[in-house]
C-alpha positions as CSV (number, residue, x, y, z in Angstrom):
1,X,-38.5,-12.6,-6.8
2,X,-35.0,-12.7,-8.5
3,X,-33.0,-16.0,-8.4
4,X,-29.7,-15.2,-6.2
5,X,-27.1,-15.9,-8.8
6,X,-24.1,-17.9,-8.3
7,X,-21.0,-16.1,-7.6
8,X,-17.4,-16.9,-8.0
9,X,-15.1,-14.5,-6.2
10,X,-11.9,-14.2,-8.1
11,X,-8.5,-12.7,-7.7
12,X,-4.8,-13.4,-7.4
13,X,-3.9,-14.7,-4.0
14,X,-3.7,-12.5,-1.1
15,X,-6.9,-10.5,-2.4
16,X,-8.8,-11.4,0.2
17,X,-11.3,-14.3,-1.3
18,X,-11.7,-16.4,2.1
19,X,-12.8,-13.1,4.0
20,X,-15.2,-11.6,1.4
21,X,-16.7,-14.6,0.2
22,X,-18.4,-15.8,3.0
23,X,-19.2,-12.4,4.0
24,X,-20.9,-11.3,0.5
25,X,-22.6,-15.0,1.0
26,X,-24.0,-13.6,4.4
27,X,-25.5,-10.7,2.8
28,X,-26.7,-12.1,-0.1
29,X,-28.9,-14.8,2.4
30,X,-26.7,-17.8,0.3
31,X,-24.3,-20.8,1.4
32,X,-20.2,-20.0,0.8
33,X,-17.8,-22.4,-0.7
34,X,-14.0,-22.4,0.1
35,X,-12.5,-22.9,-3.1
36,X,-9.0,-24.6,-1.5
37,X,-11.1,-27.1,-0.1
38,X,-11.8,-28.4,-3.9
39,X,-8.1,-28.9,-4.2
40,X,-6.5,-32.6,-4.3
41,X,-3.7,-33.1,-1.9
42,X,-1.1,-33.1,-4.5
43,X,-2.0,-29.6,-5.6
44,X,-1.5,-28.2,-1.9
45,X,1.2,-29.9,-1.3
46,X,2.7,-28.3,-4.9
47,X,2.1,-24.9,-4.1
48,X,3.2,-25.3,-0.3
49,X,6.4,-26.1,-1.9
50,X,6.6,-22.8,-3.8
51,X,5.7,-24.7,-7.1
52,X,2.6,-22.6,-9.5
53,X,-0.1,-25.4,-10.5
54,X,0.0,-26.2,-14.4
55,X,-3.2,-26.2,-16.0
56,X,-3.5,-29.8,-15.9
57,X,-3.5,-29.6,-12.3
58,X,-5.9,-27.1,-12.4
59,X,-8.7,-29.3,-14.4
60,X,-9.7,-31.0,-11.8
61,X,-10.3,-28.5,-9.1
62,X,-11.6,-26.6,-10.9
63,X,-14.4,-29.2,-12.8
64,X,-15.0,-29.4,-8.6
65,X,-15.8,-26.0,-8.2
66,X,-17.8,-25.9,-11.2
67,X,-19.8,-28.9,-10.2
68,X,-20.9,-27.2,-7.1
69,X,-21.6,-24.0,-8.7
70,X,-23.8,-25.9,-11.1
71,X,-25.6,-27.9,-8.2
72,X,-26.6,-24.1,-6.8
73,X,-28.2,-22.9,-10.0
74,X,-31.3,-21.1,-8.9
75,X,-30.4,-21.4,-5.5
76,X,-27.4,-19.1,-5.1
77,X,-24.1,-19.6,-3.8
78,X,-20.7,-17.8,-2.9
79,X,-17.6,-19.5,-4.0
80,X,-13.5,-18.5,-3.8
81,X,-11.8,-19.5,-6.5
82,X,-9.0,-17.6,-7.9
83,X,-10.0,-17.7,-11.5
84,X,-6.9,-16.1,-13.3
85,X,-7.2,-17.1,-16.7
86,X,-10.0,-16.7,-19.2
87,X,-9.9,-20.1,-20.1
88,X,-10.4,-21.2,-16.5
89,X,-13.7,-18.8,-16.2
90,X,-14.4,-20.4,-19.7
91,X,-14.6,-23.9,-18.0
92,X,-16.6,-22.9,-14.8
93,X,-18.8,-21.1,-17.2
94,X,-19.0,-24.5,-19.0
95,X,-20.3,-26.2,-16.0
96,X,-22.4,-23.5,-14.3
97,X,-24.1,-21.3,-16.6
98,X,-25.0,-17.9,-15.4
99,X,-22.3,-17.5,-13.3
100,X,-21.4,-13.8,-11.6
101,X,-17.2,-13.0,-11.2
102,X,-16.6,-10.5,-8.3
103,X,-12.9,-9.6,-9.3
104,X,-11.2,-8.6,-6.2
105,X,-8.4,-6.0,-7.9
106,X,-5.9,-4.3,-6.3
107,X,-2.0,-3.2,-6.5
108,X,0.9,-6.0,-6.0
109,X,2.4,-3.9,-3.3
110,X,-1.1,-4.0,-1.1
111,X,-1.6,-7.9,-1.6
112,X,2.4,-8.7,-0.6
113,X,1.9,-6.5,2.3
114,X,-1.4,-8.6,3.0
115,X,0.0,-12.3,2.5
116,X,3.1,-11.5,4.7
117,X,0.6,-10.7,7.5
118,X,-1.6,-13.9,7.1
119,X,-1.1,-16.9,9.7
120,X,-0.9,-20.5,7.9
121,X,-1.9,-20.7,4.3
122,X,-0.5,-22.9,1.9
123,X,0.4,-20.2,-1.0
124,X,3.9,-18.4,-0.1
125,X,4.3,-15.0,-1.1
126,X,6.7,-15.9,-3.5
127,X,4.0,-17.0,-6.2
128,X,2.7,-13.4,-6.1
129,X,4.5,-12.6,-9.2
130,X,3.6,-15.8,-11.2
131,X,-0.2,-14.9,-10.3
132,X,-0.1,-11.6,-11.4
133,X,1.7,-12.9,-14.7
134,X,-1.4,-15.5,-15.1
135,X,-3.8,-12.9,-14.7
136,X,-6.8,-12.2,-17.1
137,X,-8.9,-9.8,-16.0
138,X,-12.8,-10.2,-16.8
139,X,-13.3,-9.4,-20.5
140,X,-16.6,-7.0,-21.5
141,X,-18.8,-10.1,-22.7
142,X,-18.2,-11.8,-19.4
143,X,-20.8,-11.6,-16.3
144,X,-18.9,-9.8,-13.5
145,X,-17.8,-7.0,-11.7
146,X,-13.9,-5.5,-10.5
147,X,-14.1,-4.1,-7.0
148,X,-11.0,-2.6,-5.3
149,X,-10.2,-3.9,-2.4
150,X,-9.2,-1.3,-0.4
151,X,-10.7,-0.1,3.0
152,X,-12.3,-2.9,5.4
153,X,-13.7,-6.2,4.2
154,X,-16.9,-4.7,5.5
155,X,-16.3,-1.5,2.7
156,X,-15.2,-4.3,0.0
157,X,-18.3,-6.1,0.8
158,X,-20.6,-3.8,0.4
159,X,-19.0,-2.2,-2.8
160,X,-19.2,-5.8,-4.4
161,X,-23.0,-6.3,-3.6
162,X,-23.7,-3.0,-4.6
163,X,-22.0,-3.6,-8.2
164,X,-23.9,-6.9,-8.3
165,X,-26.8,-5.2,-7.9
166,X,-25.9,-2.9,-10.7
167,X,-25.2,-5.9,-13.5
168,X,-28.0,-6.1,-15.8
């Protein structure tokens, strides 16, 4: 039997992490992790604000999130975390070996449309821009898949499990 991998489930904001994750975790049979709840107070409160994280706040959460990735080696696991920069996959990677990116791409205009129709969240639309600026998509030597998320979270779902299946 194959060990489920570990999966982070990466995007800019607005992508549609906190829907797919947990349900790609239900289909895959593992436990889902909400990436915001890694974040210290300080770094909510920042981007409530309309302020974009530094790197140095990023550390942290992100050691968190790698740290729990880690502890479901050969286990399995779903986690959010938006993952924009190389680097930042770099350090997961550092703490979790092994683990799978899902990439949730799609076009600014969708995503906007999306974040101005979602009830009480922390990030404001107006960070959009400095996310897509920060992006990195996944490079060829790294573990993961792009899926485009357009159609129903059900249709996203099953395309990113699909492609999962697909990595060799």
């Amino acid at each position: 039997m194959n060990t489920p991998p570990v999966v982070v489930v990466m995007g800019v904001s607005g992508t549609g992490k906190t829907t797919i994750g947990p349900l790609l975790a239900a289909r895959l049979g593992v436990p889902y992790a909400e990436g915001d709840d890694f974040h210290p107070p300080a770094n909510i409160a920042k981007m409530s604000a309309g302020t974009p994280l530094t790197d140095e706040d990023r550390w942290p959460w992100l050691d968190a999130i790698g740290d729990w990735a880690d502890g479901r080696a050969g286990l399995g696991g779903v986690v959010s975390c938006s993952a924009l920069k190389r680097s930042y996959r770099d350090r997961l990677r550092a703490a979790a070996p092994g683990l799978v990116f899902v990439h949730l791409a799609g076009d600014r205009a969708l995503i906007e449309d999306r974040m101005s129709h979602r009830q009480g969240h922390f990030m404001p639309t107006a960070l959009l821009d400095s996310q897509f600026a920060t992006l990195q998509p996944l490079q060829e030597d790294e573990t993961g898949v792009a899926v485009k998320v357009t159609g129903s979270p059900e249709e996203i779902t099953g395309r990113a499990a699909k492609a999962l299946t697909e990595l060799p």
